[in-house]
VOGU-519484 format. One line per 5 residues: for each residue x, y, z of C-alpha. Coordinates in steps of 0.25 Angstrom, whole numbers, m for minus. Layout:
% residues N
X Y Z  ... .
END
This chain:
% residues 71
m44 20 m56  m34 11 m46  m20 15 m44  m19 1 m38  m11 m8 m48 .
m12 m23 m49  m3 m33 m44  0 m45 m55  m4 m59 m51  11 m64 m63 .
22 m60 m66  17 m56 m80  4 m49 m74  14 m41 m67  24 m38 m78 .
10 m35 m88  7 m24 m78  20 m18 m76  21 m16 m91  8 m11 m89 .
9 m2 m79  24 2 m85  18 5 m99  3 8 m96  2 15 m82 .
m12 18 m82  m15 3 m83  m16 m3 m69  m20 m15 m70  m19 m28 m81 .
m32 m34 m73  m46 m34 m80  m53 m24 m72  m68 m25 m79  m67 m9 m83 .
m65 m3 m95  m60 10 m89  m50 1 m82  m48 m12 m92  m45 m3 m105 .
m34 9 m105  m30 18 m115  m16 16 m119  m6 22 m129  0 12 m139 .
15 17 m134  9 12 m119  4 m2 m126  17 m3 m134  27 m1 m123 .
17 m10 m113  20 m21 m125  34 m20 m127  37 m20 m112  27 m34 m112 .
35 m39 m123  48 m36 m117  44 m42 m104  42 m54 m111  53 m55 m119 .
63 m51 m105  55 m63 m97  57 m74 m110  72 m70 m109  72 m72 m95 .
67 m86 m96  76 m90 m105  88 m82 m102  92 m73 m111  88 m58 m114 .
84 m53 m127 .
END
């Protein structure tokens, strides 16, 4: 297994894979690698949760941004 980590091609590639890699750390890579080994990880549902909230609340910081206010 690579220690090599992927570089996002968006913004939101990039943020998906710091919540990733911040919440899931044996994930390396978000890219379709055509492995099972590497493609499908075991996780705990506390790693899946925490992944989720900080997804929701990344999007609920970037609406706030775009309209001004924080909430």
């Amino acid at each position: 297994m690579s220690t090599k980590r992927q570089k996002p091609a968006t913004t939101l590639e990039a943020e998906l894979l710091e919540i990733a890699h911040r919440h899931i750390d044996r994930i390396e890579t978000l890219e379709t690698r055509r492995s099972d080994s590497l493609d499908f990880h075991d996780i705990a549902v506390w790693e899946l949760k925490s992944a989720l909230e900080a997804a929701y609340r990344a999007g609920q910081a970037s609406v706030a941004k775009k309209i001004g206010t924080w909430t």
